[in-house]
C-alpha positions, -999 to +999 in steps of 0.1 A: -839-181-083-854-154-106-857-148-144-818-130-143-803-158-122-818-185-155-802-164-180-768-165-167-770-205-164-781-201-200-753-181-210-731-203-195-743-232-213-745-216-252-706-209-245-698-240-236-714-256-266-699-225-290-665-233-277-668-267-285-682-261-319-655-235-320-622-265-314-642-285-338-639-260-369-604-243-361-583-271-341-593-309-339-580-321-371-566-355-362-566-379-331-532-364-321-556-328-320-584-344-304-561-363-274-529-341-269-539-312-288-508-320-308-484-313-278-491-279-280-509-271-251-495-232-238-484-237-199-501-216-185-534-226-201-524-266-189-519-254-152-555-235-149-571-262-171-553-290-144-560-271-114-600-268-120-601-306-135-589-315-097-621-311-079-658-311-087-686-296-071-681-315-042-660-286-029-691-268-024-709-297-007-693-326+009-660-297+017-684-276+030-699-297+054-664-306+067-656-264+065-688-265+091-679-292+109-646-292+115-629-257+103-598-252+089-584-285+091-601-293+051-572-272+039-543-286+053-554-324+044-565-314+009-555-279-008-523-279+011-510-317+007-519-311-035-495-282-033-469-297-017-471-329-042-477-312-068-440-293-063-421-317-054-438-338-087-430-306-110-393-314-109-389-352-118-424-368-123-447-349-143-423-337-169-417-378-174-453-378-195-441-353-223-415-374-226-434-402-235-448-383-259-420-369-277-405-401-275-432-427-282-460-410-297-486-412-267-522-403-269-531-421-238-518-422-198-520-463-203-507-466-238-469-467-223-480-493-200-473-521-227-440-510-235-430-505-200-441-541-185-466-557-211-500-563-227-518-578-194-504-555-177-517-523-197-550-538-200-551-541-161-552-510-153-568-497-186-599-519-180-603-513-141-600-472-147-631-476-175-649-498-158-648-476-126-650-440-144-684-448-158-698-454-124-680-424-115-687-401-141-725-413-140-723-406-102-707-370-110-740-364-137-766-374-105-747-352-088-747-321-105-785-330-110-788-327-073-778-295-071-798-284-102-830-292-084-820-278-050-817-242-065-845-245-090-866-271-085-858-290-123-866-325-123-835-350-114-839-371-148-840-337-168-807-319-148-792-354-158-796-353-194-791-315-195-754-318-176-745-350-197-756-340-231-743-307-228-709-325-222-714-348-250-716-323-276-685-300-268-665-328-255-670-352-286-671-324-313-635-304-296-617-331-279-591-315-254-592-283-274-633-277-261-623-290-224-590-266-220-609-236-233-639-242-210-621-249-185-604-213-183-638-204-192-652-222-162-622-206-137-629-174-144-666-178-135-658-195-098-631-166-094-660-138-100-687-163-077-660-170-055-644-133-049-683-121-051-693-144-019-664-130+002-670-099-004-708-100+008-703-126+036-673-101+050-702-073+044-726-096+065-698-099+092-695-062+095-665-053+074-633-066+072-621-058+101-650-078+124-642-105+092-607-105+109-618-117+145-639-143+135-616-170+148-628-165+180-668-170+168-661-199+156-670-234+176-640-249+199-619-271+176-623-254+146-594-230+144-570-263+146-552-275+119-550-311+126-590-323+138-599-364+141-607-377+125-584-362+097-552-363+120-516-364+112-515-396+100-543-390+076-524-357+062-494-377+055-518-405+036-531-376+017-502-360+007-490-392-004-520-399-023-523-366-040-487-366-052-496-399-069-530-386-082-523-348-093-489-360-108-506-379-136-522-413-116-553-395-123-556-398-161-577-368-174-545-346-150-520-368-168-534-359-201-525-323-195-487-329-190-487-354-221-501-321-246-475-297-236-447-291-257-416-297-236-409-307-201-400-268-190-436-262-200-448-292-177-431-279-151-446-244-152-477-257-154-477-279-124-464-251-103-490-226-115-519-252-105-499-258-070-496-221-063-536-221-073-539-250-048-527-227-019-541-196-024-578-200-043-594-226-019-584-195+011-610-180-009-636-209-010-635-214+021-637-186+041-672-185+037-677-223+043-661-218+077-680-187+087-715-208+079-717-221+117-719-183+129-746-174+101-761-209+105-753-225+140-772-260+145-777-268+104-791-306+104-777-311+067-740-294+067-737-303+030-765-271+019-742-247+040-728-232+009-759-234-011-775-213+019-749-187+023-758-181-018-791-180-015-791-159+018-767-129+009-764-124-029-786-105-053-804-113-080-785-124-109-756-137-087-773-168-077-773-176-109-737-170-114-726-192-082-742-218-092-728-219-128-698-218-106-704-244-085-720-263-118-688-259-138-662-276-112-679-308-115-692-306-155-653-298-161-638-325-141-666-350-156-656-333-194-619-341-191-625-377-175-647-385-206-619-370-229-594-389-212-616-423-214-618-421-246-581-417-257-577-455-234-604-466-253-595-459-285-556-461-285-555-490-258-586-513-255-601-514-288-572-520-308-567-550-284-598-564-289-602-557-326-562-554-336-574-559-376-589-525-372-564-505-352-557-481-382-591-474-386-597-468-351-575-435-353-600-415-375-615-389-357-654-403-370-645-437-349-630-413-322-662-393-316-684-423-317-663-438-289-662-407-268-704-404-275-710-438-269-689-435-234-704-407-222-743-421-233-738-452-211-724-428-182-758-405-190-778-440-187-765-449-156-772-416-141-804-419-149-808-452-130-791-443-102-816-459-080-817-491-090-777-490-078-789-484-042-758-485-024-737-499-048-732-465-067-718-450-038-697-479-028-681-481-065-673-442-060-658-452-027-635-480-041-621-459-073-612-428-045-593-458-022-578-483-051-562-447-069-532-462-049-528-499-060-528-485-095-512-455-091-481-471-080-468-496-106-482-466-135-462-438-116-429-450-107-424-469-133-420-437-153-387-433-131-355-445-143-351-457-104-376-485-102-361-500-139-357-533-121-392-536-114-413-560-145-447-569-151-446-594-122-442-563-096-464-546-114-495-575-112-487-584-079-486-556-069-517-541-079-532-579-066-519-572-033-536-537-032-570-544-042-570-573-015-554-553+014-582-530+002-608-553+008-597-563+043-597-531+056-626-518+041-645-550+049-627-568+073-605-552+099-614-524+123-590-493+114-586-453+118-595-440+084-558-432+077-547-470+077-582-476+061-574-453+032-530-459+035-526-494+038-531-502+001-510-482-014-484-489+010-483-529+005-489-519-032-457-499-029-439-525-007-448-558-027-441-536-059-409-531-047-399-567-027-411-583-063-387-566-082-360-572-063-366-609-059-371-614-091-339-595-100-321-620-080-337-651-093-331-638-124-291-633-121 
């Protein structure tokens, strides 16, 4: 990278602090401003600020080693099964979280949880979603440290503490405010990197119309939709897993249904982030799925996109692709934090210390939290290594156990599953984590059961428990 391609990454940064300090003077004036933005999130600003808080920069590596790999199939598992849940969510199941809001006063995605079965219950899933964000988060930091060091050579420890502190200053001074705005902020950075590195690796095919006949460049196998081992049964495991997930199972995406004022808002939102799901990653990818013909034989798939950057753009651009790449993941780790900190402070604290729950609302005990949060994610980041295997293997668990939580949070926001009580709920979630364990540890399975059988004996003792106990009970 040269002197230009350094000044755009430090542009980037300075606005992400100034609109941070920005929220801080003009709109965080309470915890109800710092969580929800006091329900008055605009929709369309909720849907671009949900669709880039989706994904992190692993779009541009661990994606674009399975763009290489295996083609076109990455989009119909992932971009197109987030659509399709995300639609079908837009008319009953993310509008439920803004009226939770209206109605109860929510701050948090788990703060309903005690109404709705009771206190164990809530503090269930509130503990387990902490515990696991800071090794994700922390894993997110390392990550984005990675890729610091790959294009300019900075020092692991020191891309750490730049990414993480960064964060910790607009995150803890704006609240939801500093994340929204930075997020657009961040969106319309990939859209320029991302519309830029089209257009030069269509240039480097020939034009557009060589860009058109690629298909038949490409190795066998990788114009199919459907390519093991991310067959048909794993699309249908995914699609059921990102409806859960991208309808509010994944907090920080909850969080932007809950600050919206009404449910037609919500469900303008959703649908703008779904029609974002099927059309930008065309763009993303494109270039990830021509790297075999620029590139055939790479040994380490996961640098493809970092190579086509590096290879084709000018100076200057570099800099801006990876501020793209760089904001995906700082975003999605931003809005986790934000998120984090509402269950902390709205949920877990005032259960631990319930003399002080009005005190705990004041935005000074707020931004302590949310600093003290993100410094023990930072500190774990930095001691990655002494995790070994462990940090990957936590990451693993909180992408496969989104189900047995997902499932007693989500549905019971649906007057349908009514029946179902706390019992469901903990049994449930029980019944998960262990079917979890087996086939993770245990049994020999395709990765579709692997990564579907939890939720689905989540979903089937969940539902068996209610009804037993409905009949017991009359």
């Amino acid at each position: 990278m040269q002197v230009l391609d350094y000044l755009v990454i430090a542009l980037f940064f300075m606005v992400l602090i100034g609109t941070g300090v920005w929220a801080y003077l003009r709109k965080v004036k309470s915890a109800d401003d710092f969580f929800v933005a006091g329900g008055k999130l605009p929709w369309w600003l909720a849907g671009i600020s949900h669709h880039v808080s989706g994904y992190s920069g692993a779009v541009f590596v661990a994606y674009a080693a399975l763009a290489y790999t295996h083609g076109i199939s990455v989009y119909f598992w992932w971009a197109l099964t987030i659509f399709t849940g995300l639609m079908i969510g837009s008319f009953f199941l993310a509008p439920a979280w803004v009226r939770l809001r209206i109605k109860y006063n929510i701050q948090s995605p788990t703060e309903y949880l005690q109404r709705r079965y009771n206190m164990a219950t809530q503090q269930l899933i509130a503990w387990s979603g902490v515990i696991l964000k800071l090794f994700d988060i922390a894993a997110k930091w390392a990550a984005i440290a990675i890729l610091l060091n790959g294009f300019t050579g900075l020092p692991i420890m020191a891309g750490i503490l730049m990414a993480g502190g960064i964060s910790l200053i607009y995150i803890s001074l704006g609240g939801i405010w500093a994340d929204v705005w930075n997020d657009l902020f961040q969106f319309s950075i990939q859209i320029v990197a991302g519309i830029t590195m089209l257009v030069f690796v269509v240039k480097e095919l020939g034009g557009v119309n060589e860009a058109m006949h690629i298909w038949d460049k490409l190795p066998a196998g990788h114009t199919n939709p459907v390519a093991e081992p991310y067959n048909i049964w794993f699309i249908i495991t995914f699609l059921i897993l990102n409806f859960l997930s991208y309808n509010g199972a994944t907090w920080n995406l909850a969080t932007r249904f809950i600050s919206q004022p009404s449910e037609k808002s919500v469900r303008k939102s959703a649908r703008l982030s779904a029609l974002l799901y099927l059309i930008w990653p065309l763009v993303l990818f494109f270039p990830m799925w021509c790297a075999p013909i620029f590139f055939p034989g790479m040994e380490n798939p996961e640098t493809s996109y970092s190579r086509l950057a590096l290879e084709f753009l000018p100076v200057g651009l570099v800099g801006l692709v990876l501020a793209s790449m760089f904001a995906n993941t700082l975003t999605m780790t931003s809005s986790d934090a934000n998120t984090i900190t509402a269950v902390l402070s709205r949920d877990i604290i005032p259960f631990l210390f319930p003399s002080r729950e009005k005190k705990i609302s004041t935005l000074r005990i707020i931004r302590i939290t949310s600093v003290s949060f993100l410094g023990l994610t930072i500190i774990i980041a930095l001691n990655a290594d002494s995790f070994g295997g462990v940090l990957g293997l936590i990451i693993s668990w909180f992408a496969a156990l989104i189900g047995p939580v997902s499932i007693p949070m989500m549905l019971g926001l649906l007057p349908a599953f009514n029946r179902m009580d706390h019992r469901a709920a903990l049994l449930s979630i029980g019944a998960g984590f262990l079917t979890f364990v087996m086939t993770k540890f245990i049994l020999d399975l395709s990765l579709a059961a692997e990564i579907g059988s939890p939720v689905a004996i989540t979903f089937l003792v969940y539902c068996a428990t209610g009804l037993l106990t409905r009949k017991s009970s009359s």
